[in-house]
C-alpha positions in Angstrom: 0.5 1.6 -24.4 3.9 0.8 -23.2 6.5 0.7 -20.5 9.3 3.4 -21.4 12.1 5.0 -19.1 12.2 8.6 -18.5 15.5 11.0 -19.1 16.3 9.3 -15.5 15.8 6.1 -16.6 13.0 5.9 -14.1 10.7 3.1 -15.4 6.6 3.8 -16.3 4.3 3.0 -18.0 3.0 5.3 -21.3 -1.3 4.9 -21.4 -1.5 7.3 -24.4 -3.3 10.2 -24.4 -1.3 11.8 -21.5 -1.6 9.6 -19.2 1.5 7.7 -17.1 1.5 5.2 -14.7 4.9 5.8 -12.4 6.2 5.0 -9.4 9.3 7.2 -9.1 8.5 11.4 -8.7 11.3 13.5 -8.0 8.5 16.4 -7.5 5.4 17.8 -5.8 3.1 17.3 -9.0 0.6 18.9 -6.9 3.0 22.1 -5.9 5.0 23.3 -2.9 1.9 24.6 -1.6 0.6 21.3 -1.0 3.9 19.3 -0.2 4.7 22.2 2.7 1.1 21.1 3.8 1.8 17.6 4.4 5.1 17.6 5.7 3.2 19.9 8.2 0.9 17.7 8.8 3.7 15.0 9.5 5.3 16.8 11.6 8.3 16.8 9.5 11.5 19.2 9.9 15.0 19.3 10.1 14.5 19.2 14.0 12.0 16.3 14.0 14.1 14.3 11.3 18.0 14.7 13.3 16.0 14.2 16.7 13.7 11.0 15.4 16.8 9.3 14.0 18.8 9.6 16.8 15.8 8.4 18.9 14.4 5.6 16.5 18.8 4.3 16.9 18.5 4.2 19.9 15.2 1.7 20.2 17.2 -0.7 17.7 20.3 -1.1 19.6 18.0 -2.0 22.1 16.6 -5.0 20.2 19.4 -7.3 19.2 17.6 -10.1 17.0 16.1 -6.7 15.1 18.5 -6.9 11.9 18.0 -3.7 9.9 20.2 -0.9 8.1 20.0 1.8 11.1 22.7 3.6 9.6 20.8 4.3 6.6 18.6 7.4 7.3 17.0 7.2 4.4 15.6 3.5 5.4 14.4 4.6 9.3 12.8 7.9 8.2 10.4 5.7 5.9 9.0 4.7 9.3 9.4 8.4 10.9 7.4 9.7 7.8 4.6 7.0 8.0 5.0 7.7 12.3 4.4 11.2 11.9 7.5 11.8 13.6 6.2 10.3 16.5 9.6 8.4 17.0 7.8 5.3 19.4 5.1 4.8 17.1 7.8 4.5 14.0 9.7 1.9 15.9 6.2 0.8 16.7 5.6 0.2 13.1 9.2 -1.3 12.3 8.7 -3.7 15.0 5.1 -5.3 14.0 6.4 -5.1 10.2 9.8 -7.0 11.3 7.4 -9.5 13.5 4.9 -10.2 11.0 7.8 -10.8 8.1 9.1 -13.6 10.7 5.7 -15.4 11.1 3.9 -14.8 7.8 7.2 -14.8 5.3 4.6 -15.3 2.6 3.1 -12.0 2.6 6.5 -10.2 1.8 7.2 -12.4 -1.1 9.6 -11.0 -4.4 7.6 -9.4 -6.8 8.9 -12.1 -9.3 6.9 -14.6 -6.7 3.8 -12.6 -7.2 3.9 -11.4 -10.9 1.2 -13.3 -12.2 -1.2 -11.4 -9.7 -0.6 -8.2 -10.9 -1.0 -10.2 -14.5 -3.8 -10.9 -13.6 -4.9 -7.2 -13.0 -5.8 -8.1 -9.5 -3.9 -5.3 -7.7 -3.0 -2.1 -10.0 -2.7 1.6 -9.0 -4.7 4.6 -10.8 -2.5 6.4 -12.5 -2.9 9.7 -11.4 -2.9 11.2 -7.5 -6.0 12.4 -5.6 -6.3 15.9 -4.8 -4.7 15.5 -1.6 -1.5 14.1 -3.2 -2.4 10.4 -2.1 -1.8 7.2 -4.4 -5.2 4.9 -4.8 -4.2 1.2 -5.0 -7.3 -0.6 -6.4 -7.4 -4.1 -5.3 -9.7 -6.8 -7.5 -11.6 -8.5 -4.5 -14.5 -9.8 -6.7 -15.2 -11.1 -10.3 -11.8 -10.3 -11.8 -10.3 -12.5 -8.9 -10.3 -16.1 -9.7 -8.9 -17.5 -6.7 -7.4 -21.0 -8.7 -4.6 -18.3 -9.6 -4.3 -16.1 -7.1 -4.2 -17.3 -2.9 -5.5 -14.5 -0.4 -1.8 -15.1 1.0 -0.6 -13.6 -2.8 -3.2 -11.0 -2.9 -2.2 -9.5 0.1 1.7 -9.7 -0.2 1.5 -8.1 -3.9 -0.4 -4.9 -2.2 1.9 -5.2 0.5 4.7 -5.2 -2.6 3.6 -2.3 -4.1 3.3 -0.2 -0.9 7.3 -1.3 -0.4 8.1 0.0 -3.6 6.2 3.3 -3.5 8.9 3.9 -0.7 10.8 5.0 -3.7 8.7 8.1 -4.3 8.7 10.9 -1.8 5.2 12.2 -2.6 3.8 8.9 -1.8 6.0 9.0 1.2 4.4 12.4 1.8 0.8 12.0 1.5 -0.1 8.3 1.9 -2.2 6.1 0.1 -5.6 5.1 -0.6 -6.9 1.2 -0.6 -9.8 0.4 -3.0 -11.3 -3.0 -2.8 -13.7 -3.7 -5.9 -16.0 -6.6 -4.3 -18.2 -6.4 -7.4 -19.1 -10.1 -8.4 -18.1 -11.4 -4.9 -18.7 -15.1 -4.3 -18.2 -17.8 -2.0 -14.9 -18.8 -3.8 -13.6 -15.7 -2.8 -14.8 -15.6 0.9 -13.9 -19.0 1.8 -10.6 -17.4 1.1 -10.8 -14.8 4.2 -10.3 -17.4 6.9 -10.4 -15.1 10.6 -6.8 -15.6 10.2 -5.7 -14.1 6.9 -8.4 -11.3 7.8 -6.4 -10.6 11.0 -3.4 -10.4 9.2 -4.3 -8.5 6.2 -5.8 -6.2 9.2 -2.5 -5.6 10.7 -0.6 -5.3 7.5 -2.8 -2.1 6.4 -3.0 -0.9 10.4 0.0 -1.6 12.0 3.0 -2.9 9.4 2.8 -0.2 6.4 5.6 1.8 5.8 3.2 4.0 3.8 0.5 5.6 6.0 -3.3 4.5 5.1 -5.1 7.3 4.8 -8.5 5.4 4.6 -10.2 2.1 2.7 -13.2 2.1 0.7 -14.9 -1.3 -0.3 -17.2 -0.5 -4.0 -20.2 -2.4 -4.9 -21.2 -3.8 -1.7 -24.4 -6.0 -1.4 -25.6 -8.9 0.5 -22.8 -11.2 -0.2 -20.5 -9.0 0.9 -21.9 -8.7 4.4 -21.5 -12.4 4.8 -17.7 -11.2 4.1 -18.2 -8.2 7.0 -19.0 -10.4 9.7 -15.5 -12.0 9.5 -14.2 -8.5 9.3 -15.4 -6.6 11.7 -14.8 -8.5 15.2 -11.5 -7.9 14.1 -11.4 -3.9 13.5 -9.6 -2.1 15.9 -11.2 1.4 16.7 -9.0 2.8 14.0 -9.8 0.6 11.3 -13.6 1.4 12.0 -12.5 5.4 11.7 -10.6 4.5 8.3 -12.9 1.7 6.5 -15.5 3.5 4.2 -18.2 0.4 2.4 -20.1 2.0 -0.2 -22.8 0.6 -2.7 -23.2 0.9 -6.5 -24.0 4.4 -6.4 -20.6 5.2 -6.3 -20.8 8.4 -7.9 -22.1 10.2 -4.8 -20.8 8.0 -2.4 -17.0 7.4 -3.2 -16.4 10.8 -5.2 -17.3 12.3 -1.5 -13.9 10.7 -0.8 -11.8 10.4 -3.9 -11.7 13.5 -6.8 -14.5 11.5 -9.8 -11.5 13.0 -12.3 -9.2 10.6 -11.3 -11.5 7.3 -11.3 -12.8 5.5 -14.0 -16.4 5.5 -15.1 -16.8 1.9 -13.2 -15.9 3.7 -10.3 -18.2 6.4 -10.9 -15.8 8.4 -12.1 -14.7 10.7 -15.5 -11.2 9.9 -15.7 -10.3 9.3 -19.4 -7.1 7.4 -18.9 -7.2 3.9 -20.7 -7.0 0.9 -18.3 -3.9 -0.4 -17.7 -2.9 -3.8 -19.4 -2.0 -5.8 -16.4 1.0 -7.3 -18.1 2.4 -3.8 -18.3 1.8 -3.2 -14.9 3.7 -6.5 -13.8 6.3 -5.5 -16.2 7.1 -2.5 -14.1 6.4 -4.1 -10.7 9.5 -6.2 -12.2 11.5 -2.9 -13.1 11.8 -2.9 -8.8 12.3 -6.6 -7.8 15.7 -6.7 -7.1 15.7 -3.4 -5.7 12.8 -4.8 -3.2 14.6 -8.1 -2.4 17.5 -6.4 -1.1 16.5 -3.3 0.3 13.3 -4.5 2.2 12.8 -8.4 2.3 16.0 -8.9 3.8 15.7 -7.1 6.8 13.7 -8.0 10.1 13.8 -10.2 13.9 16.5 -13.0 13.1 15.4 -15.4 15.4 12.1 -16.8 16.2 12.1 -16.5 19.8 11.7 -12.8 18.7 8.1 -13.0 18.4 6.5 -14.1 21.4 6.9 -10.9 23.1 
């Protein structure tokens, strides 16, 4: 197990037996068939892409205290792709993610800010794709989180981290991802943590801020702890969170392989996967590979004053 480069020195890491962790793709791995599928389902053509970035310009020349590279198509179609080419709900998106950078600066910290969480092996990625081409995220919420290391504030900017940095892969781009929380071992420690206000916000950063479309949640190894952690959560659900928020038990393997292929997840998931577990040193090595890409491509980049966000 190792981090290597490939032949484009494209960082990832080697699990053995076959198995990679990346972040960088230049291809479908699932085919053409299914990459012409969801750039139908997005909307997305040569049409949609000329007429959105004209359109989405056009809205940021209208903001002046919104400081971001709109020349850069390759920057405003992130938000066009996660829009689905809708061109007001991608400035939509821009906008909240450029308003909540200005209040909560702390959940769009530098990877080198947040390395010790993914150290930690609170916030990974499985290593290979779900049938529908989407990346599942797995975030530690219970047991493995001991909260004297990592802050809720942390927890939620390295996921927000990794979601900037998938940016760099068009398939992610593509097909979205997939949150797993793990609440397996939940305690008090750990809810104490989700004050109504770093619920709201970590809310708005899946709903409303991602530059990577959610394509749904799913919270493993719920029990009666947990609902303690629910009834913070859900006066706080929009209609759409509700639609996209999946809880399941401990019989995961006919709950969650209903949404998620069992091949790809581990056996603690319910799944058959064979791929070794990641080292979480590894996986912070190669969260590194992208923080100075992340700092200035991303971080930068939002409202410059803070009269920008009482509107």
């Amino acid at each position: 197990m190792a981090l290597k480069y490939n032949e484009k020195n494209y960082p990832y890491i080697d699990l053995g037996s076959g198995y990679h962790i990346y972040i960088q793709e230049d291809r479908c791995t699932h085919g053409a068939e299914l990459e012409a599928k969801a750039r139908q389902y997005i909307n997305e053509s040569p049409e949609s892409l000329a007429r959105g970035l004209q359109e989405l310009r056009e809205m940021i020349a209208m903001e002046p205290d919104l400081n971001v590279p709109a020349e850069s198509d390759w920057y405003l179609n992130i938000f066009l792709r996660a829009g689905l080419y809708d061109t007001k709900r991608a400035f939509t998106i821009l906008e909240a993610n450029c308003r909540q950078k200005l209040k909560k600066p702390e959940y769009f910290a530098p990877i080198a800010a947040l390395r010790h969480v993914y150290e930690e092996g609170v916030v990974s990625m499985l290593p290979e794709r779900d049938d529908d081409g989407a990346v599942v995220i797995v975030v530690e919420s219970g047991k493995r989180w001991d909260t004297s290391k990592v802050s809720v504030d942390q927890l939620n900017s390295a996921v927000s981290a990794l979601v900037g940095i998938l940016t760099q892969s068009e398939e992610a781009q593509l097909h979205g991802v997939k949150l797993l929380f793990d609440v397996d071992g939940l305690a008090m420690s750990h809810i104490v943590q989700f004050t109504p206000n770093a619920t709201a916000i970590m809310l708005n950063l899946i709903e409303n801020c991602s530059t990577i479309r959610t394509i749904n949640t799913h919270t493993v190894n719920t029990g009666m702890v947990y609902n303690m952690l629910f009834s913070i959560i859900k006066p706080l659900q929009s209609k759409r969170m509700r639609e996209i928020m999946v809880m399941h038990g401990r019989n995961l393997t006919s709950s969650l392989g209903k949404y998620i292929n069992p091949k790809i997840l581990p056996a603690r998931f319910g799944g058959t996967s064979k791929a070794p577990p990641c080292e979480g040193r590894l996986f912070a090595e190669l969260m590194m590979c992208y923080d100075e890409w992340l700092s200035k491509t991303f971080l930068p980049y939002g409202y410059t004053r803070k009269n920008s966000i009482s509107s």
